[in-house]
mmCIF file of the C-alpha atoms, coordinates in Angstrom:
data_MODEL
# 
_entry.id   MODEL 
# 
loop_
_atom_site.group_PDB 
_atom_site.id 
_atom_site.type_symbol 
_atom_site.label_atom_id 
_atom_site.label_alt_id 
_atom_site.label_comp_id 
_atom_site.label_asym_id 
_atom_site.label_entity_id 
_atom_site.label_seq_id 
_atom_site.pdbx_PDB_ins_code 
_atom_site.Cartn_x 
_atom_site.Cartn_y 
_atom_site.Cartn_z 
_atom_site.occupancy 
_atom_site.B_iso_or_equiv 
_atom_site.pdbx_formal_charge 
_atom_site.auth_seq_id 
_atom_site.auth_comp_id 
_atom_site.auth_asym_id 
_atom_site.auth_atom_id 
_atom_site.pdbx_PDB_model_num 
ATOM 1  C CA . UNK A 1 1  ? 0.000   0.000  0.000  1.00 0.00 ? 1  UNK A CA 1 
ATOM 2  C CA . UNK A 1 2  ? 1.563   3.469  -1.012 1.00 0.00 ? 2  UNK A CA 1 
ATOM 3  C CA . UNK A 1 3  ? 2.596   5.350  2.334  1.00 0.00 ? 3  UNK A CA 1 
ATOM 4  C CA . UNK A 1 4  ? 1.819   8.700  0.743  1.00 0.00 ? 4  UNK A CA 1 
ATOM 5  C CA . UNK A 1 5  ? -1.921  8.182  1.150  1.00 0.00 ? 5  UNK A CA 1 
ATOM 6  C CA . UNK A 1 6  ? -3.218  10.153 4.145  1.00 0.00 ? 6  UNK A CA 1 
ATOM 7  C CA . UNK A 1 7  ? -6.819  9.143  5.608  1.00 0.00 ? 7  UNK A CA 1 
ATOM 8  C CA . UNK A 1 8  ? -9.515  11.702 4.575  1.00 0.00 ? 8  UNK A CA 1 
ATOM 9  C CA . UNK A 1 9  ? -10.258 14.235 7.268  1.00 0.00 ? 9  UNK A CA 1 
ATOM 10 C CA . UNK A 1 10 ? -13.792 14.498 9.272  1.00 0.00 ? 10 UNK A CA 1 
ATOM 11 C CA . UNK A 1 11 ? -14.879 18.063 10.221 1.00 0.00 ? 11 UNK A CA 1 
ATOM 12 C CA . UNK A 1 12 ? -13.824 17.537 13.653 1.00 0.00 ? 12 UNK A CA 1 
ATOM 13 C CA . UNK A 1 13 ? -10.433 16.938 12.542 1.00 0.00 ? 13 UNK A CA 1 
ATOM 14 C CA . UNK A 1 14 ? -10.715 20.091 10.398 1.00 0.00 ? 14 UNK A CA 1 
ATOM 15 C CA . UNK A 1 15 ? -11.862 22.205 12.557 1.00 0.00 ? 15 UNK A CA 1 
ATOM 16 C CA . UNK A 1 16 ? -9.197  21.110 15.471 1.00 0.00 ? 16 UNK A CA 1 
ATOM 17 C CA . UNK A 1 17 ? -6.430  21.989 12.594 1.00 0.00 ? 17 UNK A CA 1 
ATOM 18 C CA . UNK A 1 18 ? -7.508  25.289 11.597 1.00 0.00 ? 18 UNK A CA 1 
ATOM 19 C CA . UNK A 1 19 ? -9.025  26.697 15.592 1.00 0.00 ? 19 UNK A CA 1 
ATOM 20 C CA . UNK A 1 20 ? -12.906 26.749 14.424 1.00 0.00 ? 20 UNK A CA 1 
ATOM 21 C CA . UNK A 1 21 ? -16.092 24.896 15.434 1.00 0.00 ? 21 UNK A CA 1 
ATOM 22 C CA . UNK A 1 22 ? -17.076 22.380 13.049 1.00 0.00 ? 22 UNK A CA 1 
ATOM 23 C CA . UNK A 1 23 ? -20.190 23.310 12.130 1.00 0.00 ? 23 UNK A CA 1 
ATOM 24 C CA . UNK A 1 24 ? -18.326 26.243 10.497 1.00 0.00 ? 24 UNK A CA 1 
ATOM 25 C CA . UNK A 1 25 ? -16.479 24.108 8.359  1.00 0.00 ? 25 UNK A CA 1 
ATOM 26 C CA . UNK A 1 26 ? -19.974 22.664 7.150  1.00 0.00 ? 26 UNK A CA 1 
ATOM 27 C CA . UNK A 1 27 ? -20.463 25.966 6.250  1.00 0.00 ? 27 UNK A CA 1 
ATOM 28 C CA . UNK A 1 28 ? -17.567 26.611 4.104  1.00 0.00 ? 28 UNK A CA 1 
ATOM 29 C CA . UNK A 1 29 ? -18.489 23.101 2.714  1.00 0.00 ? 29 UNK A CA 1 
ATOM 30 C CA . UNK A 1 30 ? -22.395 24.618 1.680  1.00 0.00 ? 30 UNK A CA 1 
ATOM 31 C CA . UNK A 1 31 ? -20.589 27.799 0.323  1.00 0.00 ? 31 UNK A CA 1 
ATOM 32 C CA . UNK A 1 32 ? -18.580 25.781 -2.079 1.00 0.00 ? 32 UNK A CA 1 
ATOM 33 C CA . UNK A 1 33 ? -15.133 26.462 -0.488 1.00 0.00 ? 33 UNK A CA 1 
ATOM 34 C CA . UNK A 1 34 ? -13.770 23.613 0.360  1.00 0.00 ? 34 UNK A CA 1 
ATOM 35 C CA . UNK A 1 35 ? -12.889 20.370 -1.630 1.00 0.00 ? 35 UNK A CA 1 
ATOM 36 C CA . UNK A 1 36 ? -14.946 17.683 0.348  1.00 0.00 ? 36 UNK A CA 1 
ATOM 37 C CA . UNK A 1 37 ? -16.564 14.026 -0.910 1.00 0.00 ? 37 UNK A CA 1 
ATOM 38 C CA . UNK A 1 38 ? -19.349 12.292 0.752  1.00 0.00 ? 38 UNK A CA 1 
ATOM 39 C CA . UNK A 1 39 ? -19.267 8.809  1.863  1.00 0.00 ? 39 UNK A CA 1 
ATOM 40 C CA . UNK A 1 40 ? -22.946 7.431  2.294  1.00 0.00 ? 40 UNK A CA 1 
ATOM 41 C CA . UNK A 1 41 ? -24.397 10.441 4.177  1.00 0.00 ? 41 UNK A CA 1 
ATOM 42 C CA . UNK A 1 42 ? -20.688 11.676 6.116  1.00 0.00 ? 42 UNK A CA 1 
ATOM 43 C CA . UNK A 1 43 ? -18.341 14.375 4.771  1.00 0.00 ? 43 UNK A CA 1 
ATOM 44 C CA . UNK A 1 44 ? -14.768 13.766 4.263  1.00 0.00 ? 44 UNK A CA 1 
ATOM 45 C CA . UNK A 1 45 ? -12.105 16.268 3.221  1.00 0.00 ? 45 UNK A CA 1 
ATOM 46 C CA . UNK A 1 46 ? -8.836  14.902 1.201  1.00 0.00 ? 46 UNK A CA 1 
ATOM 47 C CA . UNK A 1 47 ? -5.851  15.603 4.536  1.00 0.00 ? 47 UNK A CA 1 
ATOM 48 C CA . UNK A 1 48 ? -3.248  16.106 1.496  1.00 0.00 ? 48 UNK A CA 1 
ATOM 49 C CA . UNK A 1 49 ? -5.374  18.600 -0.403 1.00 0.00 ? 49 UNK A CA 1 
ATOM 50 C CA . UNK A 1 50 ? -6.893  20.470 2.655  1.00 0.00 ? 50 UNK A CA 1 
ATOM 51 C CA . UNK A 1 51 ? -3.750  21.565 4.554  1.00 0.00 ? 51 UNK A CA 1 
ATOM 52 C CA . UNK A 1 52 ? -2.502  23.595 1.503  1.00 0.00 ? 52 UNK A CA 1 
ATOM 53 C CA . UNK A 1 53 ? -6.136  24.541 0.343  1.00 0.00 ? 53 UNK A CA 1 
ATOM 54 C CA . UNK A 1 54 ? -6.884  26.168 3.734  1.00 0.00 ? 54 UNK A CA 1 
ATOM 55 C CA . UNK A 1 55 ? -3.653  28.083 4.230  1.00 0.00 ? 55 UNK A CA 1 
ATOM 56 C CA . UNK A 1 56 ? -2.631  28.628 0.833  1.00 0.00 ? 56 UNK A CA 1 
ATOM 57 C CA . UNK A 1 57 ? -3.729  32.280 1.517  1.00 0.00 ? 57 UNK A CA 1 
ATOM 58 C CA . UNK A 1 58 ? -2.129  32.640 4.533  1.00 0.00 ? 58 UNK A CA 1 
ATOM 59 C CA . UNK A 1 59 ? 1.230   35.135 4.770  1.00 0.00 ? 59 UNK A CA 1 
ATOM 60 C CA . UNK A 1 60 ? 4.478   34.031 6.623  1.00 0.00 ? 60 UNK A CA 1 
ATOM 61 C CA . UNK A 1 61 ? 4.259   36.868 9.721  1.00 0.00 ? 61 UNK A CA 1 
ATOM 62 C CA . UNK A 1 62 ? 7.526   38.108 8.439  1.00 0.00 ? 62 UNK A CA 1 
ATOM 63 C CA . UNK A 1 63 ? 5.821   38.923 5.053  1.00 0.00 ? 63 UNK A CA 1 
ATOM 64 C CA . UNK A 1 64 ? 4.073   42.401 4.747  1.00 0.00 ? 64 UNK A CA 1 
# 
């Protein structure tokens, strides 16, 4: 099995990573903002793709 494969993300996961509740990351889901599947009725978020999608717009605090 390739090692590279992380296990997809649940919203409780997401939100621990990025300081918010979950429920708003359910909302960023119904606004179309971040890259999510559904398994049966559950929402899981790709770990490799949302670690760069939610801080891709974040600045390095030495950047102005």
């Amino acid at each position: 099995m390739n090692e590279n494969i992380q296990r997809p993300m649940t919203a409780k996961e997401v939100s621990e990573l990025v300081g918010v509740t979950p429920q708003q990351i359910y909302m960023q889901v119904k606004l179309g903002k971040l890259p999510h599947f559904r398994v049966g009725n559950a929402i899981r978020f790709p770990a490799n793709i949302i670690e760069t999608h939610l801080f891709k717009d974040c600045k390095n605090e030495n950047e102005v």
